[in-house]
C-alpha positions in Angstrom: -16.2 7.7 29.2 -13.2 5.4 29.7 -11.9 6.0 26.2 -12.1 10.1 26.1 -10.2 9.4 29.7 -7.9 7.3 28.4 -7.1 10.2 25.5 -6.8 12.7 27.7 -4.4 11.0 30.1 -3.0 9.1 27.2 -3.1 5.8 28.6 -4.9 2.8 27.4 -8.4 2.4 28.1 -9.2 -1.7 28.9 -12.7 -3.7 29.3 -12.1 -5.5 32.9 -13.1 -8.6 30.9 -10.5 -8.5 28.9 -8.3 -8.7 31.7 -10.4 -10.9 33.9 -11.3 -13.9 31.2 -8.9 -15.7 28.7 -9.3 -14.3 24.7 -11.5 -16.3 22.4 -12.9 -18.9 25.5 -16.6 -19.0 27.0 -15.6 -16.3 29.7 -13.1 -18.9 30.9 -11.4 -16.7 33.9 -7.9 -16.2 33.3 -5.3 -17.5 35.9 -5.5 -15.4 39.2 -1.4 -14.7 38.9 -2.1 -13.6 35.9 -5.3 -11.5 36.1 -2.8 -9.7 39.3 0.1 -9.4 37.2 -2.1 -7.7 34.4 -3.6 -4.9 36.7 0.1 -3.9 37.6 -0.2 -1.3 34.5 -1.2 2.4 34.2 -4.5 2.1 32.6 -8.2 3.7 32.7 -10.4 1.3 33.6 -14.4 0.7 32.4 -16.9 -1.7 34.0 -20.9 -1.8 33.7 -20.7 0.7 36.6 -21.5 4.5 35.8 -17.8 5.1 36.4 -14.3 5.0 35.1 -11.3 4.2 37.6 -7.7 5.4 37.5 -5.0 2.8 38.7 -1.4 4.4 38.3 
């Protein structure tokens, strides 16, 4: 759902794990400045819930 959202709204559609853990680690959490600064972007969000998010 998050990526036909993102096309519609053409916007990129991210994982919150991406944003929330460092690349190529054992889901070793990324910096809490950085994990903020990251969700300052336009983006269509997807998590394990039934739903997609909008942050503009």
């Amino acid at each position: 759902m998050a990526v036909t959202l993102s096309k519609k709204l053409d916007i990129p559609a991210v994982h919150l794990d991406q944003l929330q853990h460092l690349p190529g680690t054992d889901w070793q959490p990324r910096p809490e400045a950085e994990f903020a600064a990251s969700m300052m972007r336009r983006f269509v969000a997807s998590s394990g819930l039934s739903k997609a998010t909008i942050r503009a």
